[in-house]
N, C-alpha and C positions, 0 to 999 in steps of 0.2 A: 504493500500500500504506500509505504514512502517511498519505494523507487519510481511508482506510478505518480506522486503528488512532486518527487522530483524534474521529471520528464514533461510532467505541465509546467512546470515554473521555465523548463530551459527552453522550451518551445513557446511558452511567452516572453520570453526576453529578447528571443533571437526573431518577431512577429514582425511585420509590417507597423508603424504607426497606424493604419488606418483599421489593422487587423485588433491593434490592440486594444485601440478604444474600441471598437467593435465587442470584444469582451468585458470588456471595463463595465458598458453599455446595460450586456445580456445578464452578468452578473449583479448590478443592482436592481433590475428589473425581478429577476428569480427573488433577491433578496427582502424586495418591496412585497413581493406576493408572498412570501413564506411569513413573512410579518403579519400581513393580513389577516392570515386564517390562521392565526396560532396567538399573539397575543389582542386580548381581551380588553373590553371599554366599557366603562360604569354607565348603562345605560341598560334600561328592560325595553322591551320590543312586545306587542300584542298585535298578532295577525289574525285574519278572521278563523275560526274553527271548524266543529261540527253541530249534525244536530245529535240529542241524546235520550235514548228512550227515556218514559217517563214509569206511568203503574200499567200493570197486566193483571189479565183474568185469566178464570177454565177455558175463556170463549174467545182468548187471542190466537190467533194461527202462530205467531209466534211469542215464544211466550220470555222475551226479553223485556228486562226494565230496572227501573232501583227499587220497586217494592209489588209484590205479589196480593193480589186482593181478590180474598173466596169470596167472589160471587161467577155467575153466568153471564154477567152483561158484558156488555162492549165497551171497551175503554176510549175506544176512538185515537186519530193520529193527533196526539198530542208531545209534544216535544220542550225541551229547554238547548239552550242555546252552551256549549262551550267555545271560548276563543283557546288560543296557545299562548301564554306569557313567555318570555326568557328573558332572564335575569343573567347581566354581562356576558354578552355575545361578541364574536370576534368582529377585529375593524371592519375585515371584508362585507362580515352578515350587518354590520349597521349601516356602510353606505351601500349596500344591496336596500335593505328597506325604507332608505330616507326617498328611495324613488317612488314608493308607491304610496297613494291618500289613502289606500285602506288598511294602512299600517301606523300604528299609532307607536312613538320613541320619545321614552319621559328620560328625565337623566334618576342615576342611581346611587345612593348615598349608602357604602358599606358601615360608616360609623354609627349612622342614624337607621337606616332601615331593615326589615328581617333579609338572614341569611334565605337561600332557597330553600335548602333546609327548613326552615324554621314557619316559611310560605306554605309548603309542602303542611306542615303540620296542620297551623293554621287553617289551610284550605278543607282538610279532613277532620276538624272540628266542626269548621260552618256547617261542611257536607250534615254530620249529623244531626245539628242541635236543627238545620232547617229541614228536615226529612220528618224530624218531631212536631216542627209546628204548623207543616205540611197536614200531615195526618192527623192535629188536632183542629183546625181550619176547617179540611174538607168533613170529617167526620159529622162535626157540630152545623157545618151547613146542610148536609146531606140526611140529617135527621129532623131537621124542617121537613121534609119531602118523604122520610119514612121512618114511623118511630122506633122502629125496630133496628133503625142504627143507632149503634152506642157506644161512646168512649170515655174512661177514666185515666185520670191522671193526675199527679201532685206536682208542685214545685220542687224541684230538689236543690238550687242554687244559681247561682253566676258561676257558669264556666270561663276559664280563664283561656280564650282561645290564643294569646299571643303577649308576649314579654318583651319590650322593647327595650335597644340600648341605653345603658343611662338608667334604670327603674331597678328605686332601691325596695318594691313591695315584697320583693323574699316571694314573689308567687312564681308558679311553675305553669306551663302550659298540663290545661287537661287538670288543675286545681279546680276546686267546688267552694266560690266563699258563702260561707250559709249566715254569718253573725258578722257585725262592727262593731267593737269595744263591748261584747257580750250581747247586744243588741240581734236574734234577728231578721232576716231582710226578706222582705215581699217581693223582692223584685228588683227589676235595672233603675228603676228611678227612683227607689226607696233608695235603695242605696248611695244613687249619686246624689242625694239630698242630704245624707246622714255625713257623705264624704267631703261637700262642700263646707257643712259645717268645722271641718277642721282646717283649724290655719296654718299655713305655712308649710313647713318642713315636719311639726310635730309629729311624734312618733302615735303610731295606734295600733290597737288591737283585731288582727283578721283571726276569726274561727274559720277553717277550710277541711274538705275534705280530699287526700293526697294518696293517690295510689302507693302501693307498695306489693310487689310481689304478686301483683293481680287482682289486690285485695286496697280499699278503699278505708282512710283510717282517719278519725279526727285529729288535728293537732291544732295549735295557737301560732302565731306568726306575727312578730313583732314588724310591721311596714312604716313607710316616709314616703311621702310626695318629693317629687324632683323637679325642678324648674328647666321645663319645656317651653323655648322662644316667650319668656317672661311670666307663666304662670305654673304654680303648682300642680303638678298632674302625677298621675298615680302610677303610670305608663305600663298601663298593660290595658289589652283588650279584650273585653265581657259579653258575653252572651247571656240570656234567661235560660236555663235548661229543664227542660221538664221529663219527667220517669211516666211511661203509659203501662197500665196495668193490662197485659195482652190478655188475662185469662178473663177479666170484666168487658172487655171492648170484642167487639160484632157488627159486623164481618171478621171475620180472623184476616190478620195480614201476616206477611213474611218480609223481610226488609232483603235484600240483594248481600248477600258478602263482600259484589267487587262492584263497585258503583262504577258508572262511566265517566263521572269527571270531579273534580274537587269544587267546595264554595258554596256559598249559600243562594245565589243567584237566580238559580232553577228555582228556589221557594215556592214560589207563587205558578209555576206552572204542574209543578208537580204536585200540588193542591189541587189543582185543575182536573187533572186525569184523574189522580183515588175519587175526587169527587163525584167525575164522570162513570168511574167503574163502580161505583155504590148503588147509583141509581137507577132506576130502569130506563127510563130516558137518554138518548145520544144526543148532548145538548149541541155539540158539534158539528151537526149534521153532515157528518163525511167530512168534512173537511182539512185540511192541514194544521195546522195549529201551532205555534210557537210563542217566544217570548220571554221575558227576564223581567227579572224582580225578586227582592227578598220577601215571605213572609212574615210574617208575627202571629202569636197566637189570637190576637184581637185581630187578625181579617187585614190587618194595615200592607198595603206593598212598598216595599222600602228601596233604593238605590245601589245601583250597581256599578260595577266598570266595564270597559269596552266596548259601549253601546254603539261604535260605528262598526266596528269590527262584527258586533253580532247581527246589524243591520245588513252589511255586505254576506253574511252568512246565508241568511235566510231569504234570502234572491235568490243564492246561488244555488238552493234546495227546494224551490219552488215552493215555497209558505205563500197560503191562503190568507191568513190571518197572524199579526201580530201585535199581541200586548204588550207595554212597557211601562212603568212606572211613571208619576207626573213629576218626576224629576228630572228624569233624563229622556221626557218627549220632547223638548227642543231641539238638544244633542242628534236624538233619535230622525225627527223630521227632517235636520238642513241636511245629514249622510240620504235619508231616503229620496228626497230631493235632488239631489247632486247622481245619485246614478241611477235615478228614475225607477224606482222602485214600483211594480205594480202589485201588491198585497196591500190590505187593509191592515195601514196603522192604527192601533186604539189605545189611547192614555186611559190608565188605572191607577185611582188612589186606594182602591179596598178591593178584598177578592169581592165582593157582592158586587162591583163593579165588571167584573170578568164575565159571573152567570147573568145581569141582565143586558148588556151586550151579545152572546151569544144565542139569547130568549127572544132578543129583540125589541127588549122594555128601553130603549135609551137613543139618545137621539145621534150620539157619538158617530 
């Protein structure tokens, strides 16, 4: 090998001027590309996705989806939306995507924001705490319509979906805080009321529950607020998480082991279909069906990300109909606009918003 890396050196010396720059040329060209697709740039990238099944019945031909519902009816083509994020992509893949508008490129702050890692988890908490409030949504609507459906459930805490750099709370992703300074909590906004009440940096007292060896255990947890761009924050991000009691609740469901995509996003669609598989009614009527939004167990559709990207999506899969949250139906309209979109946009601030649209109650 070095008598080979010799014999190019001596055949470069002894080269033409015009030969030489000539490789002078070709070797920083190689070296410029070998740069490209190997070192890395603090920036995420969101391109449009897929779509993803949503709930199945006895009476789907095929019987794909994230949750299985014993009944015989028709669930109908109802879908949620994933995009593909990456988190620090090489030079070459960022100025590849600065070309295309349906590529969205935020910049990316290793100090400040979650590892992939750490997104990854995150994404598979949402997954499940919205799969829970999924099934309590459609359940409790769909028992308007037949009383013989029924679901129980309890609050069991604030999940700790996400732990940011800088958060001195001592909490762990996949923590349960059920009490503040022995107090406890109703809920997300009991909480953040209990929590504004403390000033400053002072220390306080979280009750949580903390996995351990598979097993779920109380402990106390002394936390501190951190000063985030000038205010005290707790730095970490909470979910309501609620326990369904499957041997009380009817229709029996089965939840998916391997879901088709992380996030909480799907929420409000995948409320859509359990609801649709409950009932005897195809409120759908054949149609395609798509869309994004979070739910809540109160009906609320909450805000998502990538709405251009999930807008370019559901073109390209030929959706009949698309709901989206009234937060990001502007975002939502100027992409649909822009590559003339022909599927029915509908803004929704609540799922009851979703069934009297597809009933026909709405002027939308």
């Amino acid at each position: 090998m070095i008598k080979y890396l010799k014999s190019l050196a001596d055949k470069f010396m002894k080269a033409s001027p015009v030969k030489k720059a000539l490789a002078v040329f070709l070797a920083l060209v190689y070296l410029l590309a070998l740069f490209s697709v190997i070192v890395k740039v603090n920036v995420v990238v969101v391109t449009p996705g897929t779509l993803n099944g949503t709930a199945y019945t006895k009476a789907s031909e095929k019987p794909v989806g994230a949750v299985k519902i014993e009944t015989d009816n028709k669930p109908g083509a109802i879908y949620t939306i994933g995009v593909y994020s990456h988190i620090r992509v090489t030079y070459f893949q960022h100025l590849i995507s600065r070309l295309s508008r349906d590529i969205d490129v935020d910049d990316y702050n290793p100090g400040a924001d979650l590892s992939k890692r750490e997104e990854i988890i995150r994404g598979e908490i949402h997954r499940e705490f919205a799969m829970q409030h999924a099934l309590i949504v459609a359940y409790e609507e769909a028992a308007k319509v037949d009383e013989s459906i029924h679901i129980e459930y309890d609050f069991k805490g604030l999940i700790v979906s996400a732990v940011f750099p800088g958060s001195k709370s001592n909490l762990e992703p996949r923590d349960f805080i059920t009490h503040i300074n022995g107090t406890k909590i109703a809920g997300i906004s009991d909480f953040s009321t209990r929590l504004a009440g403390i000033t400053g940096n002072t220390a306080f007292t979280l009750t949580i529950l903390r996995q351990d060896k598979g097993e779920y255990a109380e402990k106390n947890v002394s936390a501190q607020k951190t000063l985030y761009d000038g205010d005290y924050k707790l730095g970490v991000e909470l979910q309501e998480y609620y326990e369904i009691d499957k041997e009380k609740t009817t229709p029996k469901f089965t939840i998916a082991e391997r879901m088709p995509s992380l996030g909480s996003s799907g929420g409000a669609m995948t409320a859509l279909a359990i609801y649709n598989s409950l009932i005897e009614e195809d409120i759908t009527d054949g149609k395609i069906i798509c869309g994004t939004g979070t739910i809540n167990v109160d009906g609320k559709v909450g805000a998502i990300g990538g709405i251009e990207q999930k807008i370019v999506t559901a073109q390209l899969n030929n959706v009949e109909v698309f709901f989206v949250d009234e937060y990001d139906y502007e975002a939502a309209k100027a992409k649909y606009d822009e590559i003339k979109a022909d599927f029915q946009l509908i803004s929704v601030a609540e799922f009851a918003d979703i069934i009297a649209a597809l009933r026909g109650d709405t002027d939308e």
